[in-house]
KETOR-502636 format. One line per field, with one value per atom (N, C-alpha, C, O): x, y, z; residue in one letter; atom name. Coordinates in nm, 2 decimals. Atoms other than C-alpha are relative to their C-alpha. Layout:
N
x	(X | ...)
y	(Y | ...)
z	(Z | ...)
lumza	(A | ...)
tifi	(CA | ...)
***
This chain:
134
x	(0.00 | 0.87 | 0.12 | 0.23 | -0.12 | 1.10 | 0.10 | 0.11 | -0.12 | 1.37 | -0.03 | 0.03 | 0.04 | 1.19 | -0.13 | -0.13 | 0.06 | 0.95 | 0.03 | -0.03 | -0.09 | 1.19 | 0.05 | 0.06 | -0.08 | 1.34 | -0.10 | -0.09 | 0.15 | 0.99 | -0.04 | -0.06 | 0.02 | 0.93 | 0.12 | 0.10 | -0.11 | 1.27 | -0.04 | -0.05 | 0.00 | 1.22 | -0.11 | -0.12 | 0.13 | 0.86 | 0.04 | 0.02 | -0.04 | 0.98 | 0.13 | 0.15 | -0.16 | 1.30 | -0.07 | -0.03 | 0.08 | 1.08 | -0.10 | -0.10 | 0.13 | 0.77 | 0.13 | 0.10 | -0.10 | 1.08 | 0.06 | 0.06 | -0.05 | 1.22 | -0.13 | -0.11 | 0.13 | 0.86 | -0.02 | -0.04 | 0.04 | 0.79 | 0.12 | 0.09 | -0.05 | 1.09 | 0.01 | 0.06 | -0.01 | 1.08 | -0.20 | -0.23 | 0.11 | 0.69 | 0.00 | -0.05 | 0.01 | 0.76 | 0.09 | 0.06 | -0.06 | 1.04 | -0.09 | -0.11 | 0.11 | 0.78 | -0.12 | -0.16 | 0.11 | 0.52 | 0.09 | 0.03 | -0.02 | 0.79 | 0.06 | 0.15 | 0.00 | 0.84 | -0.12 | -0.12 | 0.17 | 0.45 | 0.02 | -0.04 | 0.01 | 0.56 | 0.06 | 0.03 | -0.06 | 0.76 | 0.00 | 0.05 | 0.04 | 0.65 | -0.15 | -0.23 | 0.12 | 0.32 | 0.01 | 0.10 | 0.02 | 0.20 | -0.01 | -0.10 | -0.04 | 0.33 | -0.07 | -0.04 | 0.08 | 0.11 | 0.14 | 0.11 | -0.07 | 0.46 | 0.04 | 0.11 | -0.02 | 0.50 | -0.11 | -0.08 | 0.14 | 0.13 | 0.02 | 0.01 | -0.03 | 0.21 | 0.06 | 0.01 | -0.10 | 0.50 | -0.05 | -0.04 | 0.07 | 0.33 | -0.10 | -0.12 | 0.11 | 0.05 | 0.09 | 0.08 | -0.08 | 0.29 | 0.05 | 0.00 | -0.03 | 0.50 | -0.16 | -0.17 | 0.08 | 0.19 | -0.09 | -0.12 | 0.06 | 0.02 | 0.08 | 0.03 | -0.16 | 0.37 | -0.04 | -0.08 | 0.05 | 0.27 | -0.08 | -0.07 | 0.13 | -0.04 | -0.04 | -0.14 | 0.01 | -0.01 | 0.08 | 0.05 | -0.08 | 0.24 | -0.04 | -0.03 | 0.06 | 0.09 | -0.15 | -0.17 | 0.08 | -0.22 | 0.03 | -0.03 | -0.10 | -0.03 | 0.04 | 0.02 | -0.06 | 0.14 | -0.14 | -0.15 | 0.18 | -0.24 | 0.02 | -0.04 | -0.02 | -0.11 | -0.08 | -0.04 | 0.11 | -0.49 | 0.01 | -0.02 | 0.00 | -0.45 | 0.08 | 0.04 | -0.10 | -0.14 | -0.05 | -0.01 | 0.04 | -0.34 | -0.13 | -0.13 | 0.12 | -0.65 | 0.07 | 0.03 | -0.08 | -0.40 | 0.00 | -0.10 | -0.05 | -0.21 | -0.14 | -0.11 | 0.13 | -0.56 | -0.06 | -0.09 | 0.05 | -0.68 | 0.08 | 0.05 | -0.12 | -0.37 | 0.00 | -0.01 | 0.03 | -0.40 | -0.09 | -0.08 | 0.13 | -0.75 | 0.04 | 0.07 | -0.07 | -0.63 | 0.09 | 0.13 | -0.15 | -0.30 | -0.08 | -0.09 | 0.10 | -0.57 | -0.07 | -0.06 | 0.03 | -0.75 | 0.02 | -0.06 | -0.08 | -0.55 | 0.06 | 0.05 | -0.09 | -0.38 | -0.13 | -0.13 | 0.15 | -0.80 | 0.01 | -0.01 | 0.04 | -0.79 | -0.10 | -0.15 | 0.08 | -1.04 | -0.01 | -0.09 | -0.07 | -0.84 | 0.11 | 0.21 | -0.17 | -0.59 | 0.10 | 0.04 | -0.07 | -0.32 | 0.00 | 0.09 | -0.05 | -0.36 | 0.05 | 0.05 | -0.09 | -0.17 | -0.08 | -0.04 | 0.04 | -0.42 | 0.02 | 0.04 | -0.01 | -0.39 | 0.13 | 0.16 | -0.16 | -0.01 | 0.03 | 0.11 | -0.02 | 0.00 | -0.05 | -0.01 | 0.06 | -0.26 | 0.05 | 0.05 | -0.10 | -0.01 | 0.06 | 0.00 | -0.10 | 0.27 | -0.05 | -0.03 | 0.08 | 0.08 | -0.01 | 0.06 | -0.01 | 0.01 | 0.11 | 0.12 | -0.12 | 0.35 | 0.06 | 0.10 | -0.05 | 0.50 | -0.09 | -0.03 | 0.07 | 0.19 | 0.06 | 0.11 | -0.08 | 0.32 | 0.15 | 0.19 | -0.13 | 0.66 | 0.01 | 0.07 | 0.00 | 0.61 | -0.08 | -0.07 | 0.07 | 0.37 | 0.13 | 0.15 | -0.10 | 0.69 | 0.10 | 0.15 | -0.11 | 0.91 | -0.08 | -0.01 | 0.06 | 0.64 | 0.01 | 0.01 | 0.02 | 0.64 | 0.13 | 0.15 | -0.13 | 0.98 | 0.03 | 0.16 | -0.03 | 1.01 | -0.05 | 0.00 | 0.12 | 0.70 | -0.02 | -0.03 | 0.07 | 0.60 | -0.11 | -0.19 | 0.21 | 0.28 | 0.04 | 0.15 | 0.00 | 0.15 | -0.09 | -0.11 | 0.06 | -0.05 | -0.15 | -0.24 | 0.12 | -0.36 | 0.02 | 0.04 | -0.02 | -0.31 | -0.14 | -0.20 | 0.15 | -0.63 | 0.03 | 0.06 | -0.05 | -0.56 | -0.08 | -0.05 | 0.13 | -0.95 | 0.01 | -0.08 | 0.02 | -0.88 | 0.11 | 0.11 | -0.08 | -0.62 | -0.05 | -0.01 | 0.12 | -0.88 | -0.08 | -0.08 | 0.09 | -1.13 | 0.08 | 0.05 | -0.10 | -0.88 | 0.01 | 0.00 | -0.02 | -0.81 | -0.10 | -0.08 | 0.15 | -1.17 | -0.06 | -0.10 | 0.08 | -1.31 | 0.10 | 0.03 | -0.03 | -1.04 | -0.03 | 0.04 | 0.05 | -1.22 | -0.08 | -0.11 | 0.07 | -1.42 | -0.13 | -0.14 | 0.13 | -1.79 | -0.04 | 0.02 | 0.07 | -1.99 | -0.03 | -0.04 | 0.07 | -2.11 | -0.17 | -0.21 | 0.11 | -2.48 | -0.09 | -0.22 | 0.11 | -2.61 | -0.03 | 0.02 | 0.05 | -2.75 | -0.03 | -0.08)
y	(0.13 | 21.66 | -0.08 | -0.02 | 0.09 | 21.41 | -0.10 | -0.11 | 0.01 | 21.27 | -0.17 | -0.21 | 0.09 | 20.95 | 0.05 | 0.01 | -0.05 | 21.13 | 0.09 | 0.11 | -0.10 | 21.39 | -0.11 | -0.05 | 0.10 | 21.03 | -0.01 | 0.03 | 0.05 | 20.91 | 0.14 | 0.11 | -0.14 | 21.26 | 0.01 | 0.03 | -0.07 | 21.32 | -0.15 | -0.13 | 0.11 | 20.94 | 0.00 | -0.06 | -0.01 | 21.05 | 0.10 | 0.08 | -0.12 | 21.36 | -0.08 | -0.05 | 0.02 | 21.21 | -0.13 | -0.13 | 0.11 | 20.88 | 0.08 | 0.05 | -0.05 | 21.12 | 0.12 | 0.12 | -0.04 | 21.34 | -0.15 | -0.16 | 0.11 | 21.02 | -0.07 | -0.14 | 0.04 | 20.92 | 0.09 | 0.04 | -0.06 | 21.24 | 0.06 | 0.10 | 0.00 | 21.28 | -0.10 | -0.06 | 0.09 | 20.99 | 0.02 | 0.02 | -0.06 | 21.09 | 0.13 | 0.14 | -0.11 | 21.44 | -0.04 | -0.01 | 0.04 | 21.28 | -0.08 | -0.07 | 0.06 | 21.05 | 0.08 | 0.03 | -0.12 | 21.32 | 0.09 | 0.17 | -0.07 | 21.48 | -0.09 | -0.04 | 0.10 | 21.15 | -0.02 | -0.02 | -0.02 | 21.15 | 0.11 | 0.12 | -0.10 | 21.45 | -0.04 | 0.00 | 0.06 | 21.29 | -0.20 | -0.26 | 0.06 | 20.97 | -0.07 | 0.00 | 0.00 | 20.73 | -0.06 | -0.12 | 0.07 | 20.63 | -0.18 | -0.26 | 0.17 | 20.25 | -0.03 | 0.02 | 0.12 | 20.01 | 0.03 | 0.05 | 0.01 | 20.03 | 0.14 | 0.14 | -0.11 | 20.42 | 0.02 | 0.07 | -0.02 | 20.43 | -0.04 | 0.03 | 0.07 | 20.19 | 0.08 | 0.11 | -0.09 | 20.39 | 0.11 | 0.16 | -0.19 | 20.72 | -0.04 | 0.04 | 0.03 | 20.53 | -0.05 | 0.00 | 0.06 | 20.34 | 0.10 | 0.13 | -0.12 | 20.68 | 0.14 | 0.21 | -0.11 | 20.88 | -0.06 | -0.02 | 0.07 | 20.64 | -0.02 | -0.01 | 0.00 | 20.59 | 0.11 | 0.11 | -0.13 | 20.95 | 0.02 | 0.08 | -0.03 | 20.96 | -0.10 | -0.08 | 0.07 | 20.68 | 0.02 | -0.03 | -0.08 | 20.83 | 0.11 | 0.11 | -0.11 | 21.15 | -0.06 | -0.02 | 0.07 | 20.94 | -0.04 | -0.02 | 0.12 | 20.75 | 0.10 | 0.08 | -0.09 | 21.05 | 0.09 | 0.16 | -0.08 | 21.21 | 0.17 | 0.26 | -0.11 | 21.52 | -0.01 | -0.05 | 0.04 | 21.52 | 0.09 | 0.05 | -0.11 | 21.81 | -0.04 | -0.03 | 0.08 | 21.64 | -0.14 | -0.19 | 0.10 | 21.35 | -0.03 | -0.09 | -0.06 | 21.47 | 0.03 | -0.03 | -0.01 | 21.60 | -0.11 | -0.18 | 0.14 | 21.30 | -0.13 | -0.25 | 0.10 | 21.11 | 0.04 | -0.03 | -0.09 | 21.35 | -0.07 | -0.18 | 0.06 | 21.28 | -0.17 | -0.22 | 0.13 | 20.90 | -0.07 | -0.15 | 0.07 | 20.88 | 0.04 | -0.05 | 0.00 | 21.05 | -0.04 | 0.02 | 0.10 | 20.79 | -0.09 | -0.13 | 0.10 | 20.52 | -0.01 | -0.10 | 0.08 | 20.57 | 0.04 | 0.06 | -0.03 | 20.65 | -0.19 | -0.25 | 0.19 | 20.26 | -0.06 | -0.15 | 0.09 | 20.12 | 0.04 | -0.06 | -0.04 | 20.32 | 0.05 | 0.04 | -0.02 | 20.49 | 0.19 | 0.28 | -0.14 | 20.84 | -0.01 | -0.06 | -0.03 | 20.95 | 0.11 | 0.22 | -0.12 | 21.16 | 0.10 | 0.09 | -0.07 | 21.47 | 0.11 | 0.13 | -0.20 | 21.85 | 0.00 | -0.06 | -0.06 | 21.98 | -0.15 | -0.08 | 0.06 | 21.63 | 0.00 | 0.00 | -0.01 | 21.64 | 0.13 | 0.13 | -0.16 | 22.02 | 0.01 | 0.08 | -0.04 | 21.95 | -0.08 | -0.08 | 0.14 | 21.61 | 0.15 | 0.23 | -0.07 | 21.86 | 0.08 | 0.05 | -0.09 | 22.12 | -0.06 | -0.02 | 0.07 | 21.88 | -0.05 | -0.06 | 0.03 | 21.75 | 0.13 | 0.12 | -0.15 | 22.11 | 0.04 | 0.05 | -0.03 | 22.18 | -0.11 | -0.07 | 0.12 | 21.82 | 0.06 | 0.07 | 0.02 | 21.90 | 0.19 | 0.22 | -0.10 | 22.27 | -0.02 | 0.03 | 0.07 | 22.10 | -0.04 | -0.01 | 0.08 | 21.88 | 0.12 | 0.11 | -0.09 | 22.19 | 0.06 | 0.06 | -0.05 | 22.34 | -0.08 | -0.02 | 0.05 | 22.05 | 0.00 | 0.02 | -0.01 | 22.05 | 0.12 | 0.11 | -0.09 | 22.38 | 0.05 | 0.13 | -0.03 | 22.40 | -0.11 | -0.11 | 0.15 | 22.02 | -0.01 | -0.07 | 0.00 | 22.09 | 0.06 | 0.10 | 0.02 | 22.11 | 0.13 | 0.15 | -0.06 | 22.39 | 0.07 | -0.01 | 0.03 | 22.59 | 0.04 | 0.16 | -0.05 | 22.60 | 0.00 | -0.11 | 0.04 | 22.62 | -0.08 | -0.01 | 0.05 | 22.39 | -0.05 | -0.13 | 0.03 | 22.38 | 0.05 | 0.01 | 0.01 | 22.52 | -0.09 | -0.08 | 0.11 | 22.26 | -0.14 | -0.24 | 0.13 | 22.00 | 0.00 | -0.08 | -0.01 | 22.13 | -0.06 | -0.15 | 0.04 | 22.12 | -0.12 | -0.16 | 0.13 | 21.77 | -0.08 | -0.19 | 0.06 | 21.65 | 0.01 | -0.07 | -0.03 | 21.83 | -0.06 | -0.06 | 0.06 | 21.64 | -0.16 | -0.23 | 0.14 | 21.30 | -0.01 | 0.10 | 0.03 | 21.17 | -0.05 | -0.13 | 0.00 | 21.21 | -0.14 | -0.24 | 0.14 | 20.92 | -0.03 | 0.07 | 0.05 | 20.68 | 0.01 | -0.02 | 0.02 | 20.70 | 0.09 | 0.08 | -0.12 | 21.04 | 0.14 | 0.16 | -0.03 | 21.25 | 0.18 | 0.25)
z	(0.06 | 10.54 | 0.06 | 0.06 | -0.03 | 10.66 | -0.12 | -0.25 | 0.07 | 10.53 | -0.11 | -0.22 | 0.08 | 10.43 | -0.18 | -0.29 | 0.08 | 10.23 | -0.10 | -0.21 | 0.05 | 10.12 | -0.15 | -0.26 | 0.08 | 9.91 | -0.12 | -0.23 | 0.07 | 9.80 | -0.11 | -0.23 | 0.05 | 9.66 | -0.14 | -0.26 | 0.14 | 9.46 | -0.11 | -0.23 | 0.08 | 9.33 | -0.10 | -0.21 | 0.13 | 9.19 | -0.09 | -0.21 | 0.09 | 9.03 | -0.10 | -0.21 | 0.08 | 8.89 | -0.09 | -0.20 | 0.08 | 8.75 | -0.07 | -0.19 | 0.07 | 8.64 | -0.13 | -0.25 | 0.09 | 8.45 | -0.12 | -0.24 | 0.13 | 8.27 | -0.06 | -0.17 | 0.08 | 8.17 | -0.12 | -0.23 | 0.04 | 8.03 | -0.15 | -0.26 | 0.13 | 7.81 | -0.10 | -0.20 | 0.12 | 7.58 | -0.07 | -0.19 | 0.03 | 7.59 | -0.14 | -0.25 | 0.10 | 7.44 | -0.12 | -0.24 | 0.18 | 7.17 | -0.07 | -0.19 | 0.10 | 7.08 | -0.07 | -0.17 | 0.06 | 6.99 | -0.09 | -0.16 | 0.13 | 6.76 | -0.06 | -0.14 | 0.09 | 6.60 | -0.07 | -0.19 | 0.10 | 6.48 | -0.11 | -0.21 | 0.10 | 6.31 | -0.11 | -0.23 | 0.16 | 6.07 | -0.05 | -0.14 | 0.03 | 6.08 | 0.02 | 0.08 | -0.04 | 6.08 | 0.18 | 0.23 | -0.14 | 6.44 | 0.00 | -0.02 | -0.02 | 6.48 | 0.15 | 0.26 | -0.13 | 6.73 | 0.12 | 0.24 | -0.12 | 6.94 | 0.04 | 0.14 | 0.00 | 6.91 | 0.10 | 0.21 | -0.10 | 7.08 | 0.12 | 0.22 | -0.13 | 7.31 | 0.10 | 0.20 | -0.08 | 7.44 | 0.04 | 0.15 | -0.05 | 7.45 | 0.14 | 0.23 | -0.09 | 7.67 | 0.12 | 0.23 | -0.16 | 7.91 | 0.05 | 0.16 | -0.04 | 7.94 | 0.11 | 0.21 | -0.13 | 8.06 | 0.12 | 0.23 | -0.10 | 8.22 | 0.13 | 0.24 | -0.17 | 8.50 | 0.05 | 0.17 | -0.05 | 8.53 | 0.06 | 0.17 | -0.07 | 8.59 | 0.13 | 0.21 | -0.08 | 8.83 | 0.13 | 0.24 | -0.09 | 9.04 | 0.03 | 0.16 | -0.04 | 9.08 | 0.07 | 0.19 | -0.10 | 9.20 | 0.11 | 0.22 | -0.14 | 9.44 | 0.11 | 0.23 | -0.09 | 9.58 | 0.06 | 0.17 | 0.01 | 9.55 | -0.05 | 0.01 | 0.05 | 9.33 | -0.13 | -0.24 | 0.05 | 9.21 | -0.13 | -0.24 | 0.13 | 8.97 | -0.15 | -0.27 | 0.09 | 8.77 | -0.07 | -0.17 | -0.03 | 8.82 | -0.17 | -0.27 | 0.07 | 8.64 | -0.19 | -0.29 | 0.14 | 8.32 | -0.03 | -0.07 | 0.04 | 8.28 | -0.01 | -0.03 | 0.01 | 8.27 | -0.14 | -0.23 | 0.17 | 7.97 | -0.08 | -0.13 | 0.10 | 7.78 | -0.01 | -0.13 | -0.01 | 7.88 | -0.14 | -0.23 | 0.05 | 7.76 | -0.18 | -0.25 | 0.14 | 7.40 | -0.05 | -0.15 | 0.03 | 7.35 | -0.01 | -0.13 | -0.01 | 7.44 | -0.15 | -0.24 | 0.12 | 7.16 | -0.13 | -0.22 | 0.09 | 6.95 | -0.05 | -0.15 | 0.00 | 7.00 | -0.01 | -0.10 | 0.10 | 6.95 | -0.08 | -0.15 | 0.14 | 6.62 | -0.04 | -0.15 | 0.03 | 6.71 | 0.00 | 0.03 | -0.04 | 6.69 | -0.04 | 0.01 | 0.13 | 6.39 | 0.12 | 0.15 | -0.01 | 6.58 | -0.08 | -0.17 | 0.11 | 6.39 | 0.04 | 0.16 | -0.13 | 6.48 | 0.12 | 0.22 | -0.09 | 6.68 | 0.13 | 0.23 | -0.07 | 6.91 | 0.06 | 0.18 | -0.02 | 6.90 | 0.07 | 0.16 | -0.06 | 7.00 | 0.15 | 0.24 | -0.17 | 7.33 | 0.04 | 0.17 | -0.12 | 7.41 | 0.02 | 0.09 | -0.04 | 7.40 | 0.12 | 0.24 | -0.12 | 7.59 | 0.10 | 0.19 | -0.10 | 7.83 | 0.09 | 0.21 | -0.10 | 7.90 | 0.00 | 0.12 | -0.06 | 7.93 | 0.16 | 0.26 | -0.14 | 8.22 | 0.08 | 0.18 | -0.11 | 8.38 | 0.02 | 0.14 | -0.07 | 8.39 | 0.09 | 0.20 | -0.14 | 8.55 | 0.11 | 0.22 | -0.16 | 8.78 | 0.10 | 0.22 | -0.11 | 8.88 | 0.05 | 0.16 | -0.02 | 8.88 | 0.15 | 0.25 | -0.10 | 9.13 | 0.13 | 0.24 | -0.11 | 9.36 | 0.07 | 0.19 | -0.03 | 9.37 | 0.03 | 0.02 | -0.08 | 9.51 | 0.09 | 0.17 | -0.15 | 9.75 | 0.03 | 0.16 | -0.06 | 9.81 | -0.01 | 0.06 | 0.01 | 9.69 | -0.16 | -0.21 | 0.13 | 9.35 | -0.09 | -0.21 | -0.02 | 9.44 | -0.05 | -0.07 | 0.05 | 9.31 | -0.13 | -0.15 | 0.13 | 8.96 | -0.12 | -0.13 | 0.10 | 8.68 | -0.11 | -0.20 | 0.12 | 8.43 | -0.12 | -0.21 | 0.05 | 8.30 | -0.13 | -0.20 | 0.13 | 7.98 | -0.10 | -0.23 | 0.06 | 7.88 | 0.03 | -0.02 | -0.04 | 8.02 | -0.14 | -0.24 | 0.10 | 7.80 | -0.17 | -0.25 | 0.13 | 7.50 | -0.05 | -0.17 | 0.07 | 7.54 | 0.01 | -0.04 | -0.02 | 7.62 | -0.17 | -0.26 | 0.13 | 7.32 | -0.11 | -0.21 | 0.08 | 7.10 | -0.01 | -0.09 | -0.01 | 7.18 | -0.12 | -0.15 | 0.11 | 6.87 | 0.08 | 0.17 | 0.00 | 6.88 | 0.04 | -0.01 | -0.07 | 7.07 | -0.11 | -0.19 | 0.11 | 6.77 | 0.04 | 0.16 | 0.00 | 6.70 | 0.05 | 0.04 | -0.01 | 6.85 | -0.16 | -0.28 | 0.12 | 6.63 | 0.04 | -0.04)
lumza	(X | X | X | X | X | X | X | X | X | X | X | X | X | X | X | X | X | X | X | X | X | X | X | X | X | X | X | X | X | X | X | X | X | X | X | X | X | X | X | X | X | X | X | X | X | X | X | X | X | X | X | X | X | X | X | X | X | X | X | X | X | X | X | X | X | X | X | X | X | X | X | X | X | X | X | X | X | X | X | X | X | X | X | X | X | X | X | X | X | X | X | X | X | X | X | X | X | X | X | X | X | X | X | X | X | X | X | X | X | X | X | X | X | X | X | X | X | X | X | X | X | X | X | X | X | X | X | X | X | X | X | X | X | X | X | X | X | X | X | X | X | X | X | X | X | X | X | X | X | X | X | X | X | X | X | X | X | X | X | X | X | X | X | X | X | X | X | X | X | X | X | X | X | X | X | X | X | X | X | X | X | X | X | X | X | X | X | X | X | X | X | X | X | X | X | X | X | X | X | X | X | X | X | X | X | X | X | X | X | X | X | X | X | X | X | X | X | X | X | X | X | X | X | X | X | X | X | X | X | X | X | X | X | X | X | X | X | X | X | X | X | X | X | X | X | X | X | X | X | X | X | X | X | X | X | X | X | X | X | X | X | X | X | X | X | X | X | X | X | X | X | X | X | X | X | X | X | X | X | X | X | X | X | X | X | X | X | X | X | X | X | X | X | X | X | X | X | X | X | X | X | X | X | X | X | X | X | X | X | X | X | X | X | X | X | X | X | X | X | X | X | X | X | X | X | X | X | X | X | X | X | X | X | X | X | X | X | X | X | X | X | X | X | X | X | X | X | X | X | X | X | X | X | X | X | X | X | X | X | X | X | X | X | X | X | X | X | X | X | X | X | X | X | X | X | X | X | X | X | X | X | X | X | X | X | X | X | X | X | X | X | X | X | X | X | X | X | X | X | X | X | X | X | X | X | X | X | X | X | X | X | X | X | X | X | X | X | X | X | X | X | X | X | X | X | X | X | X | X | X | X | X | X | X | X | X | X | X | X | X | X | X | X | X | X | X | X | X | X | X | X | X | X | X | X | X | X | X | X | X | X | X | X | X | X | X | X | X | X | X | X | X | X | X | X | X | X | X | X | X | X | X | X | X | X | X | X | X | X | X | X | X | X | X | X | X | X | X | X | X | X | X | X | X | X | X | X | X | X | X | X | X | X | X | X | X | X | X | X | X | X | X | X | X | X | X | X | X | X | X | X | X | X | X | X | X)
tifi	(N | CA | C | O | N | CA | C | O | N | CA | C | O | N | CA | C | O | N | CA | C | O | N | CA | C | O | N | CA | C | O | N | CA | C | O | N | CA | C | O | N | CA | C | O | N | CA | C | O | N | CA | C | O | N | CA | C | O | N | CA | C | O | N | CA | C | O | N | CA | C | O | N | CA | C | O | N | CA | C | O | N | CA | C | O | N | CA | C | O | N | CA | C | O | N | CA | C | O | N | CA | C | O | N | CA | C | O | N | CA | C | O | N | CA | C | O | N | CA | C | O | N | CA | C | O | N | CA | C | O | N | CA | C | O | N | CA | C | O | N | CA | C | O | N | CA | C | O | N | CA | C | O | N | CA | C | O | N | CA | C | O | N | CA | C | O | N | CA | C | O | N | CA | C | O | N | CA | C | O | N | CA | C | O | N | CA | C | O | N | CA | C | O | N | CA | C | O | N | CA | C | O | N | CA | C | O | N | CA | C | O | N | CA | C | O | N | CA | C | O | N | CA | C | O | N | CA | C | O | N | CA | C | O | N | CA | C | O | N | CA | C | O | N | CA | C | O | N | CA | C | O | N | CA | C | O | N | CA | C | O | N | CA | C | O | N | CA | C | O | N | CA | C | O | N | CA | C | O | N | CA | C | O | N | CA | C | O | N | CA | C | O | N | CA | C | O | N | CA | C | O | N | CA | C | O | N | CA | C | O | N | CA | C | O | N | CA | C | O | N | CA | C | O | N | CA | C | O | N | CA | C | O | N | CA | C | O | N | CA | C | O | N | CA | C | O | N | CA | C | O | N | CA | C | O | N | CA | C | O | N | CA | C | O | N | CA | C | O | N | CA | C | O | N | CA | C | O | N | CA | C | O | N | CA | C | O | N | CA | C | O | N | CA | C | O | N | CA | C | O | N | CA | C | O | N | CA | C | O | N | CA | C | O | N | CA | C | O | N | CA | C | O | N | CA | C | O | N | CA | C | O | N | CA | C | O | N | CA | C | O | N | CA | C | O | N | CA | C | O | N | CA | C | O | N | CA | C | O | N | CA | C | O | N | CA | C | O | N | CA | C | O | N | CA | C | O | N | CA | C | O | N | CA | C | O | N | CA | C | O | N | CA | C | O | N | CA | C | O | N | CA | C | O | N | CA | C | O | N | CA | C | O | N | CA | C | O | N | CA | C | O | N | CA | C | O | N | CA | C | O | N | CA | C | O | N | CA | C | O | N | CA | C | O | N | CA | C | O | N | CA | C | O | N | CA | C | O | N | CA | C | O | N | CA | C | O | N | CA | C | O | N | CA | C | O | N | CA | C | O | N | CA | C | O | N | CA | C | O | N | CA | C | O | N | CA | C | O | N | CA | C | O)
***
């Protein structure tokens, strides 16, 4: 890697790290209080930088997470999805897998082959039932 990309690289890691910690204090703020319209907010803008930077860089796997987690902050802020434990447990879960993802790139430059399909499943299956099937 060169030395330009070497920059671009620490700057995504070091921006996707300060995303992710006010992320994770905000998920143990739900624990003791209720979810405020600007608490959501935050949690969505936080993962969303993430997920947009790992796009951008094309670190598809991190990519894919931070999209799960996205989509359950999302609707959470329509109101169409109470945060309850088991949601707050697969955010967390999720930002622990993001940040050893970042720890991994930052020591190989790659994000490498990791499975992270049963923490997909996890947060997929906490989506609220389509209205109207039956």
């Amino acid at each position: 890697m060169g030395t330009k990309d070497d920059e671009v690289l620490q700057e995504f890691l070091q921006e996707s790290r300060e995303n992710l910690a006010p992320f994770e204090a905000g998920l143990l703020r739900l624990e003791t209080e209720p979810p405020s319209a600007q608490l959501l907010m935050d949690l969505y803008r936080y993962i969303h930088n993430v997920k947009g930077a790992c796009g951008f860089l094309r670190f598809g796997g991190l990519e894919t997470l931070a999209r799960a987690g996205e989509d359950l902050v999302e609707l959470a802020r329509q109101k169409k999805l109470a945060l309850e434990p088991s949601h707050r447990s697969a955010l967390a879960s999720l930002a622990q897998a993001l940040r050893e993802g970042l720890d991994r790139i930052e020591a190989t430059r790659s994000e490498g082959v990791v499975d992270h399909g049963e923490l997909l499943l996890r947060l997929r299956r906490l989506h609220p039932e389509p209205q109207g099937r039956s």
